[in-house]
N, C-alpha and C positions, 0 to 999 in steps of 0.2 A: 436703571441698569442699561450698560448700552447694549445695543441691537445686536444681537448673537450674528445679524449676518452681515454686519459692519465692524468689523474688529477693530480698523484703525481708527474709528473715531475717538476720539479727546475723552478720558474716563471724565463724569458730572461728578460735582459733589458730594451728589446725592439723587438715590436712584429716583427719590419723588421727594417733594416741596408741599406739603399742605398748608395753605393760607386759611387760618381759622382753628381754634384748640378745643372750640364747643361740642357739642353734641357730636354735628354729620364730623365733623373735623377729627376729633378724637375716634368716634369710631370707625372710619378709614384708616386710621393710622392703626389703631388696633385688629383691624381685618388682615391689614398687609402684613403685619408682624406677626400675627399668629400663622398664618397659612405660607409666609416666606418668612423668613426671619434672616435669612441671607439680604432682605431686601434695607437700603439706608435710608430711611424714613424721618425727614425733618420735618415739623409741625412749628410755624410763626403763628403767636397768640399776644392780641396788643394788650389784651387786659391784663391789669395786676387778678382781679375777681371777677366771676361773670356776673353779670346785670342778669334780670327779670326776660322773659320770654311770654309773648302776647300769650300762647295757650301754655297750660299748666298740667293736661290732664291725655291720656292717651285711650286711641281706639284699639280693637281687637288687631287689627294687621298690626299696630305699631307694638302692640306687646308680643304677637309674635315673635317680631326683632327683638324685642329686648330679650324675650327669654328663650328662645330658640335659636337664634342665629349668634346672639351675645353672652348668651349665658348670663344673664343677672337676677335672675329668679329670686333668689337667694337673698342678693345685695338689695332687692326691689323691697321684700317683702319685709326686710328686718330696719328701714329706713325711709319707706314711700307709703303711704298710704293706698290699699286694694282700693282698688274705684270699684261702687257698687251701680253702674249704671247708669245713665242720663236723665235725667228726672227735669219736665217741664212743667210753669205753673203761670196757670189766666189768671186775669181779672178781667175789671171791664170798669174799676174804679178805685181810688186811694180807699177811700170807707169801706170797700169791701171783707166779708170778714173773713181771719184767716181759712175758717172751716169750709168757706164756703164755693173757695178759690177751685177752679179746676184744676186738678195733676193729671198729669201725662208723664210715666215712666214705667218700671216693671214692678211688679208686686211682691217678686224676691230675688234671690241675691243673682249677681251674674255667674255662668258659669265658664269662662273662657277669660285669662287673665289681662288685667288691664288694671291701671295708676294712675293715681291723683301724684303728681310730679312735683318736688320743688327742682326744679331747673337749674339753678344755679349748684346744686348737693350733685345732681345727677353729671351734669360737663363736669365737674372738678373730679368724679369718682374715674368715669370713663377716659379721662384724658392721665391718670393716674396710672389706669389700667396700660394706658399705650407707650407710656414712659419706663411700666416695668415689664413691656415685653422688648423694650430696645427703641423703639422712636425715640429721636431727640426734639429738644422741646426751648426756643426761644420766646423767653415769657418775661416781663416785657417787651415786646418788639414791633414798630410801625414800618407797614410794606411801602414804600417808596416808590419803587417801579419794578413794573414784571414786563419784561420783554420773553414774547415766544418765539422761538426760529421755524423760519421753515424749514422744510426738508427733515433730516436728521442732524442736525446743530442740536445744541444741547439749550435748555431754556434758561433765563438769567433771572434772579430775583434777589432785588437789593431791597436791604431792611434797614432801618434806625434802631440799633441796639439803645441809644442816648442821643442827647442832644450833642454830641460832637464826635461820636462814631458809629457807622454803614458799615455794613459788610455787604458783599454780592458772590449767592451761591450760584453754583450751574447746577440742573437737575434735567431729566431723563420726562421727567413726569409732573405738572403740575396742577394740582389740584384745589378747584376753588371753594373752600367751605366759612367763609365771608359772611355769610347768612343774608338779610336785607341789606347791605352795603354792594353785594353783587359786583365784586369787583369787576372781573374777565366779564361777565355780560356787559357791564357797561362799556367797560373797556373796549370789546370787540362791537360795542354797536348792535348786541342782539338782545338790549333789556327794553321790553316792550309792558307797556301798564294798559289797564283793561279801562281806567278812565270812568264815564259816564255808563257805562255797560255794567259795571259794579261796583257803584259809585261810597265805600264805603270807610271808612274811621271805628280806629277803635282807641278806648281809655282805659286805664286801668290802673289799681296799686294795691298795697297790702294792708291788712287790717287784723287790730289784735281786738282781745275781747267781745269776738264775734257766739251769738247765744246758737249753735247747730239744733238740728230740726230732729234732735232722738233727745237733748237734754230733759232732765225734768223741768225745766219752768216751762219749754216749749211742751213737752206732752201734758201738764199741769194744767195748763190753762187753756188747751187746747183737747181733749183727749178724743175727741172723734178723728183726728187726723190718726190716729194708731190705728186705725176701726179696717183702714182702706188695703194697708202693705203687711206683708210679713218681713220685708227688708229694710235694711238700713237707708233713710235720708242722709245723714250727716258727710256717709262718704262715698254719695252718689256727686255725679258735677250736677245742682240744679241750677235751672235757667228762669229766669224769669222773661216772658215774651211780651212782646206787646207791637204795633203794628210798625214797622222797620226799624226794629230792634229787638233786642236780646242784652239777658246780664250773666254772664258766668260767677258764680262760687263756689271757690273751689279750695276743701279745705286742704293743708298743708300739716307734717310730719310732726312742724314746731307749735300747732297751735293756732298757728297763722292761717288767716283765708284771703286768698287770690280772689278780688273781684273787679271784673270792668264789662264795659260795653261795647256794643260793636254795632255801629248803627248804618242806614243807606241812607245821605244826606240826600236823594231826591224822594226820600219820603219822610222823615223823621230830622226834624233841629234838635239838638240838646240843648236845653235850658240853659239860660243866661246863670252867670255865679260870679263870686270873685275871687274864685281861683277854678284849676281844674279838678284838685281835689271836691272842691266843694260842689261842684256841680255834679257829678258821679255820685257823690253822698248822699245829696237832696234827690237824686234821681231814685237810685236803690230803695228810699222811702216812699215814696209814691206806692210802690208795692207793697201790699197787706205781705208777702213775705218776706220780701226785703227790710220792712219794718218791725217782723219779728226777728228777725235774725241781726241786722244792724241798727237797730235804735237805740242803743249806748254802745257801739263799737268805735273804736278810734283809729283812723287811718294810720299807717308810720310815715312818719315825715322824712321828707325829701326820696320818695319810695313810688312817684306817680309819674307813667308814660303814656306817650300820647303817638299815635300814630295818623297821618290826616289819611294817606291813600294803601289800604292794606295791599289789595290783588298787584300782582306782576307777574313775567316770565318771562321765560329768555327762547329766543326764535331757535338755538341750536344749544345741546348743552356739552357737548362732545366735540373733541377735534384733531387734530394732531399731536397728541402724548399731553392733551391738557382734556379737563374734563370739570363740569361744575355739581358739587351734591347740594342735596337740602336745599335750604331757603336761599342759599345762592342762587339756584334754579329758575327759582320762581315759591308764590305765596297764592292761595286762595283766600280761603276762609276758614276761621275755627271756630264755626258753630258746630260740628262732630266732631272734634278735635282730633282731623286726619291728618296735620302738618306734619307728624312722625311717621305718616307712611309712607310719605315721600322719602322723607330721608331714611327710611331706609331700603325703600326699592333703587334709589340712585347713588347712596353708598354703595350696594350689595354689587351692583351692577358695575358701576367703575371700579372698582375693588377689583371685581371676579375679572374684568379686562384686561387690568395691571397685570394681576397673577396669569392670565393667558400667554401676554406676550414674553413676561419674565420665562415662562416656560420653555419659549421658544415658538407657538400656537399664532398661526395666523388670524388675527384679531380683524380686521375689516370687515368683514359679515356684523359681528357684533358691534362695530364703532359708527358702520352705516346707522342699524337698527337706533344705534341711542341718538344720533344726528337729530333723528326727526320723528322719537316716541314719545320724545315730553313733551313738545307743544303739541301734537295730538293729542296724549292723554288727558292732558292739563284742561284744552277746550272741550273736551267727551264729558270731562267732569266737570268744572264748570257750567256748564249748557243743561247737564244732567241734575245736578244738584241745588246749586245755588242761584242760577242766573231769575231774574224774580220774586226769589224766596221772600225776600223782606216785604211786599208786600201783603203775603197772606202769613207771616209769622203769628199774627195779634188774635187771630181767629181759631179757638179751640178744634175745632169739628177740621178746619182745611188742614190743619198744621198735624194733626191726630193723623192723615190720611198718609201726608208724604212721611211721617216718621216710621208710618207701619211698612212702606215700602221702600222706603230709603234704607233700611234695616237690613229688609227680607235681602233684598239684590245685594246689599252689601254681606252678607254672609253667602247667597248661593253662589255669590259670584268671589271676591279678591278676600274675604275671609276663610273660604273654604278651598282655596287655589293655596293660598301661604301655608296652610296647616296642612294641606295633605302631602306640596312637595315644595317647601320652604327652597331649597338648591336651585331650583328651576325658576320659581316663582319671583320669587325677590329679587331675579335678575331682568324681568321684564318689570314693565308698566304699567297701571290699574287700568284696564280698557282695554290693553291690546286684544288683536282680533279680532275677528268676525264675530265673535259672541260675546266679546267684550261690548261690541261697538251696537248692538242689536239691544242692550241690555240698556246702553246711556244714550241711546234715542228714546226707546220707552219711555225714561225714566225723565226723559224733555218733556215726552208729551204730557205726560199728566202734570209736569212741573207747570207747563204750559198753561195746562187750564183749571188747576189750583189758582195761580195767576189769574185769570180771566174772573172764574167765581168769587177772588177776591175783590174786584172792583166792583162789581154789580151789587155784589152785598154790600159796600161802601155807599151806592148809588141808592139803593133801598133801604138802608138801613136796617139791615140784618146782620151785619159785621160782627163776629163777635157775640152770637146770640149763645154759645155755649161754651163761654169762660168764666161764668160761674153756676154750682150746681151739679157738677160731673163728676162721677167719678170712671177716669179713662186708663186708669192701671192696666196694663198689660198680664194675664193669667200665665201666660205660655213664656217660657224663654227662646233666643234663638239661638238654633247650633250651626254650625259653620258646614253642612253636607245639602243636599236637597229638599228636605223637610224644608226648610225655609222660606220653600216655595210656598206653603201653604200661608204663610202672611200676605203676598205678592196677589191670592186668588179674594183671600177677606179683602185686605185692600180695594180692589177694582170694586169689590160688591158694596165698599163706603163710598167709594169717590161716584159711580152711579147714584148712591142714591142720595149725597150730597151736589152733584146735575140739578136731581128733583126739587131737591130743599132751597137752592139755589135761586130755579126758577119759578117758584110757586111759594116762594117763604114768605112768610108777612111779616109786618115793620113790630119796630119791640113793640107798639101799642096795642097790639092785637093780638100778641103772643101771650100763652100760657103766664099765670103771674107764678114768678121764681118757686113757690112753694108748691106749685102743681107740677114742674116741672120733673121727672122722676131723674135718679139717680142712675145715669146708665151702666151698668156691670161690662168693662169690655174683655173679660175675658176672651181666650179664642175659641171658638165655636170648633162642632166637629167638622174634620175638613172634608168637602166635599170629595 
């Protein structure tokens, strides 16, 4: 739209250009067209169909967006499978038996909405959605060149409709939702990768005749596994962990289950194979779970991606009537599967900008703030969550600790912020603040010496002394208000006396034999 307070400029094309038809892509174009519909909104989308997406499954903030800010509730529930929770599982050997595997997850169902995704159903719906509020939509189309103007010029963006004809729109507004291709980051020189600091890969593909962990031959032949949960496995995401790595499965709508891996190649090699499917395959076996659940399963063929260097981000994501969402942005890590929260706190946010200025609303306070809140947030979070994590993944007892508080902070903090003032909330960044930022130091340090106690028990050989034997089921659920704190207070009182266990533990040969070892109940205790 042009500038209310430049009339004579040159009328654009089109008031904004969205590069990208996916997920963050489509739901921009759908934000701008519900809240302006005066607004002329083009969306270039190169695929005929959309391809696979590394995570498949959404946390509590991202379903927010879906069913509060998007309204899909509806659409979610009647086509996606409810995600019932995170569910991880030890070992300490292939022979080990399934019964005997430690679980780490809740004991019943969740109560704050969230989806097992197929990804590819979901962009096709929402970009559906933005085509019948009025965005147009070139599908197939390859972006050529995007030149931005300075000043107030209008921006240029030339497409290849085919191979023997380009067109070149002008727009007001351009919008980068490119996903990992990062176009305008690259472009502009501000896509920065984390490298050696998060050194990590991930594989993955789809699979039919996968045996789920509520079936009868699974509770059949296993029936103590019923013994521990009152909720559903089948359509929780479980993980299988192990020491710098992790397997997501995750079942899907059709049947089908989503599985790969995500490894830190300065701790963990994947196994040599002769393809990449087959290595994933032979991997997922090694696990007494993954061996119940995929040992006559069959990959679909030509269905396997591979990624060498996951982490990136971009140094600014905001600029002069250009602006980058989602995984254009930048990527961490989907071991919580928060990639959806991004996109939607930096849709909601370049959206709610657009619509400022369209207004006529002096937008700079806001265009400052997004400038330089994502590489903040992005490193707050990082540093807080992930930076080290794959070294103490493999260890029941360490990894039990940061899930209990990785949790807590994540509902008293950006879980409970989206849900009590969605409007507000999803227009800033996870971290911002002074108490954002007090929260994802804490949340360092203990990350910090999770880390630390991981190596020493590597060095003694204590690594891992309680991934099989346990039972670490969750009693309590968490709610998205302050209550939440009371995980945060149990926590510190594990991670103390995991200090102790730490420093005074003895090597397996001198440890309790497996069958003395008692079954821990972790329910939550009353809080102090």
């Amino acid at each position: 739209m042009n500038d209310p307070h430049l009339p004579s400029m040159p009328k654009a094309d089109y008031d904004v250009i969205i590069m990208g038809g996916a997920f963050s892509g489509a739901s921009a174009a759908l934000l701008l067209k519900r809240d302006h519909p005066e607004l002329r909104v083009l969306v270039v989308e190169r695929q005929v169909e959309f391809n696979r997406k590394v995570g498949e499954s959404t946390s509590e903030v991202a379903g927010c967006f879906l069913t509060r800010v998007l309204h899909l509730g509806s659409y979610l529930s009647a086509h996606h499978y409810q995600k019932h929770g995170l569910r991880m599982w030890f070992c300490n050997s292939p022979e080990d038996s399934v019964e005997d595997c430690t679980e780490l997850g809740p004991k019943f169902q969740s109560r704050l909405p969230t989806f097992q995704l197929d990804r590819a159903l979901l962009d096709e719906h929402v970009l559906k959605l933005a085509r019948e509020a009025g965005a147009d939509l070139l599908r197939p189309a390859t972006l050529r060149e995007v030149t931005l103007a300075d000043g107030e010029e209008n921006h240029r963006v030339t497409v290849a409709i085919s191979k023997e004809e380009t067109k070149t729109f002008t727009a007001r507004w351009v919008i980068d939702a490119s996903g990992k291709a990062a176009l305008l980051s690259k472009k502009l020189g501000l896509h920065r990768l984390l490298g050696d600091e998060h050194a990590t890969s991930s594989l993955w593909c789809r699979y039919r005749n996968v045996n789920n962990l509520d079936s009868h031959e699974s509770r059949t032949r296993y029936p103590k596994l019923m013994m521990r949960t009152k909720g559903m496995r089948a359509t929780a995401t479980n993980h299988l962990m192990g020491r710098g790595w992790w397997v997501w499965l995750i079942p899907l709508s059709n049947g089908d289950y989503s599985a790969g891996i995500v490894w830190d190649r300065s701790v963990f090699t994947l196994p040599e194979g002769p393809s990449l499917t087959a290595r994933l395959h032979a991997h997922i076996l090694q696990h007494p779970i993954g061996r119940l659940m995929f040992e006559n399963a069959e990959p679909i063929e030509d269905d396997t991606f591979y990624y060498k260097g996951l982490p990136y981000y971009t140094e600014q994501m905001a600029g002069n009537r250009w602006a980058m969402v989602g995984d254009a942005a930048g990527f961490i890590d989907p071991l919580y599967s928060q990639g959806l929260d991004y996109c939607g706190h930096t849709v909601f946010a370049v959206t709610r900008m657009i619509g400022k200025q369209t207004m006529g609303e002096d937008i700079t306070e806001t265009l400052n703030y997004l400038k330089g809140a994502y590489k903040r947030s992005y490193q707050l979070w990082f540093e807080s969550l992930y930076k080290g994590k794959y070294e103490y993944m493999g260890d029941a007892e360490l990894t039990r600790i940061a899930f209990i508080m990785d949790l807590g902070t994540y509902f008293v903090g950006p879980v409970r912020l989206v849900y009590d003032n969605p409007e507000y909330e999803f227009g800033r960044l996870p971290y911002d603040g002074p108490a954002g930022t007090f929260f994802a130091k804490f949340m360092a340090l203990y990350n910090r010496r999770l880390n630390a106690m991981a190596k020493k028990r590597q060095a003694k050989g204590t690594y891992g002394a309680w991934n099989t034997g346990m039972d670490l089921t969750l009693g309590q659920s968490y709610t998205p208000d302050f209550s939440a704190m009371r995980f945060l207070r149990w926590g510190i009182r594990l991670w103390l006396t995991a200090e102790l266990r730490t420093l005074f533990g003895r090597a397996p040969k001198e440890m309790p034999a497996k069958d003395e070892m008692p079954m821990e109940k972790a329910s939550m205790p009353t809080p102090a």
